[in-house]
SERO-4910 file (N, C-alpha, C, O; in steps of 0.05 Angstrom, whole numbers):
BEGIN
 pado doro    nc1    nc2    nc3   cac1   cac2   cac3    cc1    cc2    cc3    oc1    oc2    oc3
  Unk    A     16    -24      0      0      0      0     17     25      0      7     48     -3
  Unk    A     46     20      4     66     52     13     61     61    -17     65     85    -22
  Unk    A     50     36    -46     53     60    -71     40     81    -69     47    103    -74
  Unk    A     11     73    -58    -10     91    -58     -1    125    -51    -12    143    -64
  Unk    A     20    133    -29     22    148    -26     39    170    -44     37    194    -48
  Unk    A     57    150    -51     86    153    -73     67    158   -100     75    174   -118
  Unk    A     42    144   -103     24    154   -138     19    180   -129     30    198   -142
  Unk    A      4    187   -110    -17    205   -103      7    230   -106      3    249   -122
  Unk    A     36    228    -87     58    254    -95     58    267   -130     53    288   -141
  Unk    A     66    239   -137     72    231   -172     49    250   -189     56    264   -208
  Unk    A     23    248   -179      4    252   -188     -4    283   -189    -11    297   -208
  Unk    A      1    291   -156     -1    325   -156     26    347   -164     26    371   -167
  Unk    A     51    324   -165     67    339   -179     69    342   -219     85    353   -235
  Unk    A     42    325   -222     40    328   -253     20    350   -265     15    355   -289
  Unk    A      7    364   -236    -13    386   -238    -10    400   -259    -27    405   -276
  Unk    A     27    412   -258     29    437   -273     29    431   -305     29    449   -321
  Unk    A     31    400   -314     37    389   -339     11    405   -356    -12    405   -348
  Unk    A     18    418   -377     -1    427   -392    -23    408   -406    -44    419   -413
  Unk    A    -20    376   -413    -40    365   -420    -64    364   -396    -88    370   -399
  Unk    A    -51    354   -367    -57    345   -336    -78    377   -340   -103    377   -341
  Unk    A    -64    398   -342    -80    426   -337   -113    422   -359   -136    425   -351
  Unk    A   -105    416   -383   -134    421   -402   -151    399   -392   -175    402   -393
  Unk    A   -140    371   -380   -152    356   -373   -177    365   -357   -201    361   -360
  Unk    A   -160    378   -334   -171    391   -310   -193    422   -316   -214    424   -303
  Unk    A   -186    440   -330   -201    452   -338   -225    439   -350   -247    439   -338
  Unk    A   -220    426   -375   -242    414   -390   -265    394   -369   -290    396   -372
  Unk    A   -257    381   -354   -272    360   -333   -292    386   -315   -317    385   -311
  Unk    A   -282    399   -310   -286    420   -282   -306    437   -302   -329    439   -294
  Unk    A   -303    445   -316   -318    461   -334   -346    452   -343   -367    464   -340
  Unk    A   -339    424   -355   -360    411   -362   -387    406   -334   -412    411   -336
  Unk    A   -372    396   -310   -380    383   -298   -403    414   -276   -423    411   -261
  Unk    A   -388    438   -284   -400    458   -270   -421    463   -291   -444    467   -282
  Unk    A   -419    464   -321   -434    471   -336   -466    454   -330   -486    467   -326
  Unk    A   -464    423   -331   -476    411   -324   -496    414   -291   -519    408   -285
  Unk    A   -481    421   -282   -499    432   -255   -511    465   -258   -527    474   -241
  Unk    A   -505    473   -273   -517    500   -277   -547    495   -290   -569    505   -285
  Unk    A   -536    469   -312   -567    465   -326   -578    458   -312   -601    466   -308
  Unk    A   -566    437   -295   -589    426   -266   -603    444   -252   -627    440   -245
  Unk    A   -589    466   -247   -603    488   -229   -612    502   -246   -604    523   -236
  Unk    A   -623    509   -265   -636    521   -278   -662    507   -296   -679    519   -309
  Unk    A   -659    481   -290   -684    463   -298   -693    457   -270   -717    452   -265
  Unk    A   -677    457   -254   -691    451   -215   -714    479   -218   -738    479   -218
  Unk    A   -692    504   -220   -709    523   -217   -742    537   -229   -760    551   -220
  Unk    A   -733    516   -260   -762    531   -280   -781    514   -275   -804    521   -282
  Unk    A   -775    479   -259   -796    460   -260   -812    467   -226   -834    458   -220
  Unk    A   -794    484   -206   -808    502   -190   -819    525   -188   -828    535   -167
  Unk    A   -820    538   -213   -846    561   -216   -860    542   -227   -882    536   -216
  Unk    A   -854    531   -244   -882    514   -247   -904    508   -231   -927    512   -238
  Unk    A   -897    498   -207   -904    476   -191   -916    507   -177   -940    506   -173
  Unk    A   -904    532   -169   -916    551   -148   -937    558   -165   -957    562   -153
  Unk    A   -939    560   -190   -956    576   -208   -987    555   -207  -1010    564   -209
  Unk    A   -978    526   -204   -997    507   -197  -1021    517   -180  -1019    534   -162
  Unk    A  -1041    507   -185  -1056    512   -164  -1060    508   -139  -1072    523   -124
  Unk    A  -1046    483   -133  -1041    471   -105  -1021    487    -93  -1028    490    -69
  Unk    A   -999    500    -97   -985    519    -91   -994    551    -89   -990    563    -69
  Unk    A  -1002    559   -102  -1013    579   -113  -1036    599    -88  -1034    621    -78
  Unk    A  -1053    579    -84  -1067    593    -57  -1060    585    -33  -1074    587    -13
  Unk    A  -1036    575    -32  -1025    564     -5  -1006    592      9  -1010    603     30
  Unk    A   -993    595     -4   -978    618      4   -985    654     -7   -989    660    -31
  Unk    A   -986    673     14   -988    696     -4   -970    704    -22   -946    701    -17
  Unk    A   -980    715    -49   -968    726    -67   -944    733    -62   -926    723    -76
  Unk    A   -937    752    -40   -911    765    -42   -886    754    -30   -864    764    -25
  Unk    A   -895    728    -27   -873    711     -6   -870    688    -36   -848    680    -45
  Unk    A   -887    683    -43   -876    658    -69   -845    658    -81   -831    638    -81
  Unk    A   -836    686    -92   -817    682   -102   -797    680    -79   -783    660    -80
  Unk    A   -793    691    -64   -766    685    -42   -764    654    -31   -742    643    -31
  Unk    A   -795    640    -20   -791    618    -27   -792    597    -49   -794    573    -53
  Unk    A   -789    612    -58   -787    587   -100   -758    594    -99   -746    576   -112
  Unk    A   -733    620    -86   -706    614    -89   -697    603    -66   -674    594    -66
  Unk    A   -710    603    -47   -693    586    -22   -690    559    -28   -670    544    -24
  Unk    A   -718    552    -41   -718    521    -41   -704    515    -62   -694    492    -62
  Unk    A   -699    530    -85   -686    524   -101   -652    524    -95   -635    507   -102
  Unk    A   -650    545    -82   -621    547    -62   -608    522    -53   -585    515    -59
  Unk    A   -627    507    -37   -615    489    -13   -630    458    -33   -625    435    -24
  Unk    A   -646    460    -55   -647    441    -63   -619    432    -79   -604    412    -75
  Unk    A   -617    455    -99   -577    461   -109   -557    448    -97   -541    432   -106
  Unk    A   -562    460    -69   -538    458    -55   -538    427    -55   -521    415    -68
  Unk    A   -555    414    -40   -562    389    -40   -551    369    -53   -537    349    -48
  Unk    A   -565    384    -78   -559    362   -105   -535    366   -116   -528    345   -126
  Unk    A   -517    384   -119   -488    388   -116   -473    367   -100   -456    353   -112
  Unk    A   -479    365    -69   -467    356    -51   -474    328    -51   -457    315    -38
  Unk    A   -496    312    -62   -499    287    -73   -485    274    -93   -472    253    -92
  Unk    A   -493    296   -118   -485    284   -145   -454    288   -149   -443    286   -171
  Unk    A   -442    294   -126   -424    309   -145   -400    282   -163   -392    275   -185
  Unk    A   -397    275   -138   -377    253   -144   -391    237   -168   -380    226   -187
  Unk    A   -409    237   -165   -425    218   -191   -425    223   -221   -426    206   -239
  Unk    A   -425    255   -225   -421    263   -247   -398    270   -257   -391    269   -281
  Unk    A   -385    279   -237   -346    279   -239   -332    263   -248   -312    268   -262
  Unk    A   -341    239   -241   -335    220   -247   -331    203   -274   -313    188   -281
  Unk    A   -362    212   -287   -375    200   -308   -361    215   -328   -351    203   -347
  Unk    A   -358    258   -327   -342    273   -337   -317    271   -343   -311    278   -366
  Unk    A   -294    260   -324   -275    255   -329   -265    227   -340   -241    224   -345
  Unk    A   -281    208   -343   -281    182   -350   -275    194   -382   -253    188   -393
  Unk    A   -293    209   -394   -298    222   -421   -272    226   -428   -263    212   -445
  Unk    A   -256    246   -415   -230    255   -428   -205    234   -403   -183    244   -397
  Unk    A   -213    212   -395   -193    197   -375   -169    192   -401   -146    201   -396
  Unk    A   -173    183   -419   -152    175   -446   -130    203   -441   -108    194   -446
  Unk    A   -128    225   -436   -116    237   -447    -88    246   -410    -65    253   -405
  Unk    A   -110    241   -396    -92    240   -366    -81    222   -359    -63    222   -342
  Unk    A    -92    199   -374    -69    165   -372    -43    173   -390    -20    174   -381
  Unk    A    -52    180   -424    -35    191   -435     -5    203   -433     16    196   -444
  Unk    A    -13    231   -410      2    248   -401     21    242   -384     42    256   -383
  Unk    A     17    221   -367     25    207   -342     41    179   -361     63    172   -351
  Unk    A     34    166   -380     48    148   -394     72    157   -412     92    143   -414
  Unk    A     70    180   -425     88    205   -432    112    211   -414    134    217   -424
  Unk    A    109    210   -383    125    220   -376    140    210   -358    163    215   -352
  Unk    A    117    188   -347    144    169   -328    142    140   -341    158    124   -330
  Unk    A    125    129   -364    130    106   -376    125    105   -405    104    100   -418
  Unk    A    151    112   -413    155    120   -438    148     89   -458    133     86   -478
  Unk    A    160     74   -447    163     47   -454    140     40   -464    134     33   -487
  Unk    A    121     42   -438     99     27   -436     81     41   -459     66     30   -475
  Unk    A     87     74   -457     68     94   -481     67     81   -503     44     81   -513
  Unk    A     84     70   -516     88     65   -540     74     39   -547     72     31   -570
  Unk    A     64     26   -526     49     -5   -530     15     -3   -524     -2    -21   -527
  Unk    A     10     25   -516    -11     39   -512    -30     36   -535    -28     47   -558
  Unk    A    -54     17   -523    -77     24   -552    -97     53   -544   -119     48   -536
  Unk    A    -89     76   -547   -116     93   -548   -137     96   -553   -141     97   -577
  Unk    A   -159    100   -535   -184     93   -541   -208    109   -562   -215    133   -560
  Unk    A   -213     97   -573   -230    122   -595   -258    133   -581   -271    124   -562
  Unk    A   -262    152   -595   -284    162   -577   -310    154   -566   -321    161   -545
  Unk    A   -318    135   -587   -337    115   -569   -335     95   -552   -353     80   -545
  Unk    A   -316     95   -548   -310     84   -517   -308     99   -501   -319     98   -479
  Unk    A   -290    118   -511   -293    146   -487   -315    144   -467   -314    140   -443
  Unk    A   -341    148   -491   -362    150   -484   -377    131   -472   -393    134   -453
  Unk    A   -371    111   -484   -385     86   -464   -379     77   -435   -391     65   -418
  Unk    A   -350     91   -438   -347     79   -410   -349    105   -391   -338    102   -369
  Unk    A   -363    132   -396   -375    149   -385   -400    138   -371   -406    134   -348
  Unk    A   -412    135   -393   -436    120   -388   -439     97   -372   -458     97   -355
  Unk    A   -424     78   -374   -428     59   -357   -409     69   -325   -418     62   -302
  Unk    A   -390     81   -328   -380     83   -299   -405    109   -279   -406    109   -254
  Unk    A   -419    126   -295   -446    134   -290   -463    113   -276   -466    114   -252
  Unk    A   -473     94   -292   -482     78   -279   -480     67   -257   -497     64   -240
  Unk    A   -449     56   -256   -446     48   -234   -445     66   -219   -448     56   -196
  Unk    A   -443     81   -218   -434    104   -188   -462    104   -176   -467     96   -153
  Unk    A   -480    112   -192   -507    115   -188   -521     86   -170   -537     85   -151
  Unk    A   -505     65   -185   -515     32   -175   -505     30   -148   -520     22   -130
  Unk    A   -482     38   -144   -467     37   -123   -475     61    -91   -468     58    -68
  Unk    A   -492     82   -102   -494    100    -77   -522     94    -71   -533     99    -50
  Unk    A   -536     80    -95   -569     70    -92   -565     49    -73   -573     55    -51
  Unk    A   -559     31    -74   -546      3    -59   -547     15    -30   -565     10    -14
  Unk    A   -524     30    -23   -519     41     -4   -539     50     12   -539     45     36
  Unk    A   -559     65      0   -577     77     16   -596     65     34   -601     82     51
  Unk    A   -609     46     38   -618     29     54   -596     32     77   -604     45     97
  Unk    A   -576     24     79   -556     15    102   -555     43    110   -559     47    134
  Unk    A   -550     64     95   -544     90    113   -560     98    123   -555    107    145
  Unk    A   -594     99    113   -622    108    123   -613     91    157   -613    106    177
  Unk    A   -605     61    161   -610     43    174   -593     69    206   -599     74    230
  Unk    A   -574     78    190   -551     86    209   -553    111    207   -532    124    205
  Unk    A   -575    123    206   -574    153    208   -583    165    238   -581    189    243
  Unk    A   -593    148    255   -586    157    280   -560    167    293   -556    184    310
  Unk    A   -540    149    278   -513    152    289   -496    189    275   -481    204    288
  Unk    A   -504    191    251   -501    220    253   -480    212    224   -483    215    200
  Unk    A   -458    200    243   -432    199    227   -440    170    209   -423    168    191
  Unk    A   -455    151    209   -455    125    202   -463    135    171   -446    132    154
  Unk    A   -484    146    164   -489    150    134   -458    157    119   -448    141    103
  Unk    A   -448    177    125   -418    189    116   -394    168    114   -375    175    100
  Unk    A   -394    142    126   -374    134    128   -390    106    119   -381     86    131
  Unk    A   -415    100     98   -424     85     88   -415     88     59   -402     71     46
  Unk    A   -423    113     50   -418    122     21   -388    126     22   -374    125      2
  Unk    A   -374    134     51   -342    141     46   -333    106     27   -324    100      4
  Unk    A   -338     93     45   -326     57     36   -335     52     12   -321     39     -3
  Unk    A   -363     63      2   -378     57    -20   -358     63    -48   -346     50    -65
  Unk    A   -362     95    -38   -341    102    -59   -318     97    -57   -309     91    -78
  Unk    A   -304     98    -41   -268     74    -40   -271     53    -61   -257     51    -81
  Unk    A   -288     37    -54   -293     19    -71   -294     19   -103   -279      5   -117
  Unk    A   -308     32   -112   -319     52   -132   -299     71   -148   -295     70   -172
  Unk    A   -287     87   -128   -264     97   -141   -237     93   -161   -228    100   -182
  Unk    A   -230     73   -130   -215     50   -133   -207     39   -159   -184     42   -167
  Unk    A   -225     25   -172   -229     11   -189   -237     26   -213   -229     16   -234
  Unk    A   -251     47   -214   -253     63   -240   -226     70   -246   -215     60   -266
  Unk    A   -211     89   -228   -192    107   -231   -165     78   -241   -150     83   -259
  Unk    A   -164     53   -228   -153     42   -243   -150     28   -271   -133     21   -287
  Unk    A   -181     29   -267   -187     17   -303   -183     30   -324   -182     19   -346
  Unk    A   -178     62   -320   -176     76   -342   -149     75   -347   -142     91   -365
  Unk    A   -132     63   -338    -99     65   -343   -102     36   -361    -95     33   -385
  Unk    A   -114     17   -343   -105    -15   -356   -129    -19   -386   -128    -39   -401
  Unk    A   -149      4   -389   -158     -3   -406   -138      5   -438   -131    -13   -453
  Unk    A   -133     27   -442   -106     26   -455    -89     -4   -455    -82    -13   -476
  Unk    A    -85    -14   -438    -63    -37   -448    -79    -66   -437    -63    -80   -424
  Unk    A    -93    -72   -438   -114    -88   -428   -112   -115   -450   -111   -138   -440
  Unk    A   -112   -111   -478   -117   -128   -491   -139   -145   -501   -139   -164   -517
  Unk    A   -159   -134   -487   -180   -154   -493   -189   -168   -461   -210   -180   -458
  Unk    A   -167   -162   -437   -170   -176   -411   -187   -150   -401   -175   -128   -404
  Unk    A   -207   -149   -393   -223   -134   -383   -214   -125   -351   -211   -103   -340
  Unk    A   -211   -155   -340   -219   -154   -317   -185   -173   -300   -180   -186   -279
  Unk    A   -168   -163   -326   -143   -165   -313   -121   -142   -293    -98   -145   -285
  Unk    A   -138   -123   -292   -123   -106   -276   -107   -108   -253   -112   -111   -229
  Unk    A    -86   -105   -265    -64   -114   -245    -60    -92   -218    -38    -93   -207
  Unk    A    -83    -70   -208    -67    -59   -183    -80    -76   -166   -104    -83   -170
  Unk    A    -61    -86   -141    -80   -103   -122   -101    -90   -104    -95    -67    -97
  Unk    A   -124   -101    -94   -137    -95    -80   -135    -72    -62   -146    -50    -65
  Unk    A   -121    -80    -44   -110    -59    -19   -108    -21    -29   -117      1    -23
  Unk    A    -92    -31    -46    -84     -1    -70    -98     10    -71    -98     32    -59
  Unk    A   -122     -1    -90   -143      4   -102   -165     28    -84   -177     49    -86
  Unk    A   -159      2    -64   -186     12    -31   -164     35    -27   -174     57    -34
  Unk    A   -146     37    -21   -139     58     -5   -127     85    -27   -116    104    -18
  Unk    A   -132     81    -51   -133    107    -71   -158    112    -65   -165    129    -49
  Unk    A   -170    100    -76   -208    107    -71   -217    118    -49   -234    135    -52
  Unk    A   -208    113    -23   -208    124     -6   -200    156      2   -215    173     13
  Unk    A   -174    158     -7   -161    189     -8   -173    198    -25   -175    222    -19
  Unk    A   -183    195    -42   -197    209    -68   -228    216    -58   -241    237    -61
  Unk    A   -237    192    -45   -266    203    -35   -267    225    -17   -280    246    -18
  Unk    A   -249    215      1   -233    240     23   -230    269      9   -237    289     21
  Unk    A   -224    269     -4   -220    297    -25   -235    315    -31   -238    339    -29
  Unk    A   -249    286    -44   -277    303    -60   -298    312    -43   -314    327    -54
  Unk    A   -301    306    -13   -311    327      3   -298    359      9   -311    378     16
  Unk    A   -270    358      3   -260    392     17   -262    401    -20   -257    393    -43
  Unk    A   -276    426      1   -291    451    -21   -263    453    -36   -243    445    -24
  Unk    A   -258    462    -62   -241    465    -82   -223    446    -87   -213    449   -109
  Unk    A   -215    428    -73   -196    404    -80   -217    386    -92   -213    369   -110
  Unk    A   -238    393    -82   -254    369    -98   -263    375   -128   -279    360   -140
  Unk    A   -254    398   -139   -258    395   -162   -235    383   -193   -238    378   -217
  Unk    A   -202    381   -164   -186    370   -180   -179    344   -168   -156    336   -170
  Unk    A   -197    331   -155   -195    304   -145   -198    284   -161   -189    261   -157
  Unk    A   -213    293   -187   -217    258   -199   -195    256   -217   -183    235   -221
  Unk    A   -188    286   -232   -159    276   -244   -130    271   -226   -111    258   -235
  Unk    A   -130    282   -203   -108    267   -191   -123    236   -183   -110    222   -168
  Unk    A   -138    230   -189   -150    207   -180   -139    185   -203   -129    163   -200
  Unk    A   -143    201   -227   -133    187   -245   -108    179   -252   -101    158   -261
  Unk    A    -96    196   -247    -64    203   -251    -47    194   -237    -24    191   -244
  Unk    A    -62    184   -203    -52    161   -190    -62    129   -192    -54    107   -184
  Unk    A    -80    136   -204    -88    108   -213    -71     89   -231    -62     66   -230
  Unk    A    -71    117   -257    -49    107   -276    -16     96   -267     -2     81   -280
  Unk    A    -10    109   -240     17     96   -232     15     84   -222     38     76   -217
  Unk    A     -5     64   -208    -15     40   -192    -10     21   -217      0     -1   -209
  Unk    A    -14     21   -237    -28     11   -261     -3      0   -279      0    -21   -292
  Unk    A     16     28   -275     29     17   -306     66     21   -284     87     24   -296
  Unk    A     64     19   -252     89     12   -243     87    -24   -246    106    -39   -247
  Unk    A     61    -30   -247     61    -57   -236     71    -76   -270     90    -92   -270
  Unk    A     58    -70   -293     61    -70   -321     99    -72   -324    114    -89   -333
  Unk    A    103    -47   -314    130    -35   -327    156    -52   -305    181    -50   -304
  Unk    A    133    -72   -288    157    -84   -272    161   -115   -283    182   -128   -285
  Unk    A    124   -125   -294    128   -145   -304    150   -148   -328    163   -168   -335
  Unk    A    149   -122   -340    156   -120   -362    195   -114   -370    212   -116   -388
  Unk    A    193   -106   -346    225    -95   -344    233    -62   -355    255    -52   -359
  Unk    A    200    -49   -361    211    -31   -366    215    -10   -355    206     -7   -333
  Unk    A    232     13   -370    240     31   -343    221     48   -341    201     46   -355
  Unk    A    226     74   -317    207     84   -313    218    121   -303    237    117   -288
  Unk    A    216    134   -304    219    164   -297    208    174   -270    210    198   -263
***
């Protein structure tokens, strides 16, 4: 497990790499763009609903709109603070090819060159499906945290493991799918790794502004979990 800490250095010292930077712009951008539309379809499908009739004579006129932005406020906030990891995720999956890339470029030159790059519909597919799962994975969850929500801290440290798990395993697949071969489900980082990247990364993606460059260092340590283990079978060197 000591790589985990040695990727994660590897990973935030590749911040300043100009591909690592568009990565991070482009992901962060997208992923804020996407919550803007959210809050702006949250917001128009709530005048709706006040303009309703069931709404409508419930509250006086001059209070409707302040409550149509509160609720819209703290519904935002909410749904921000839910989704976020979920769509971050699915976002950076989209351009993951080009942060494995960058990171294969520079400390496994060797390995770059044996690199199949993925074309864009895969990109895409495996947006989509790592979407899914995220979504499969915090749905699951929810029963057990409802169960432990007396305890305060028990829900938080349900979805923390959830997503370890989750992370884990995305952030490594996007390195081994490049050199994979056709083995889907040969990913060579072991277990332990896996859990405890996923873990620091979930860890992350709760503190305000690191969590918006958490899933590409997520990636970027994934990729050295991924292609030290490759470049040892292999004998090749490494930077």
């Amino acid at each position: 497990m000591s790589a985990v800490p040695a990727a994660l250095a590897k990973a935030f010292g590749q911040l300043a790499d100009r591909a690592v930077v568009l990565v991070a712009v482009k992901s962060v951008g997208v992923t804020l763009v996407l919550f803007a539309g959210l809050g702006a379809g949250l917001y128009a499908g709530l005048a709706t609903l006040f303009r309703s009739e069931m709404i409508a004579g419930a509250l006086p006129e001059a209070y409707v709109g302040a409550v149509q932005a509160l609720l819209a406020a703290v519904l935002g906030v909410a749904a921000f603070w839910l989704l976020f990891r979920v769509v971050a995720l699915a976002v950076l999956q989209f351009f993951a090819d080009e942060v494995v890339a960058a990171v294969e470029a520079r400390h496994y030159p060797a390995l770059a060159a044996q690199a199949t790059p993925l074309p864009f519909h895969r990109d895409l597919a495996n947006s989509v499906k790592g979407l899914m799962r995220a979504l499969g994975y915090n749905l699951l969850a929810l029963p057990l945290a409802a169960v432990l929500a007396f305890t305060a801290i028990g829900p938080a440290l349900v979805f923390l493991a959830v997503n370890a798990v989750l992370l884990g395993r995305e952030f490594t697949d996007m390195a081994w799918l490049r050199h994979c071969r056709g083995d889907l489900l040969g990913n060579p980082a072991v277990r332990s790794e896996r859990l405890l990247l996923g873990g620091a990364i979930a860890v992350m993606m709760l503190v305000p502004l690191l969590n918006l460059i958490a899933p590409v260092i997520g990636a970027a340590a994934g990729t050295h979990l991924v292609l030290r283990r490759l470049a040892a079978a292999q004998g090749a060197g490494t930077r």
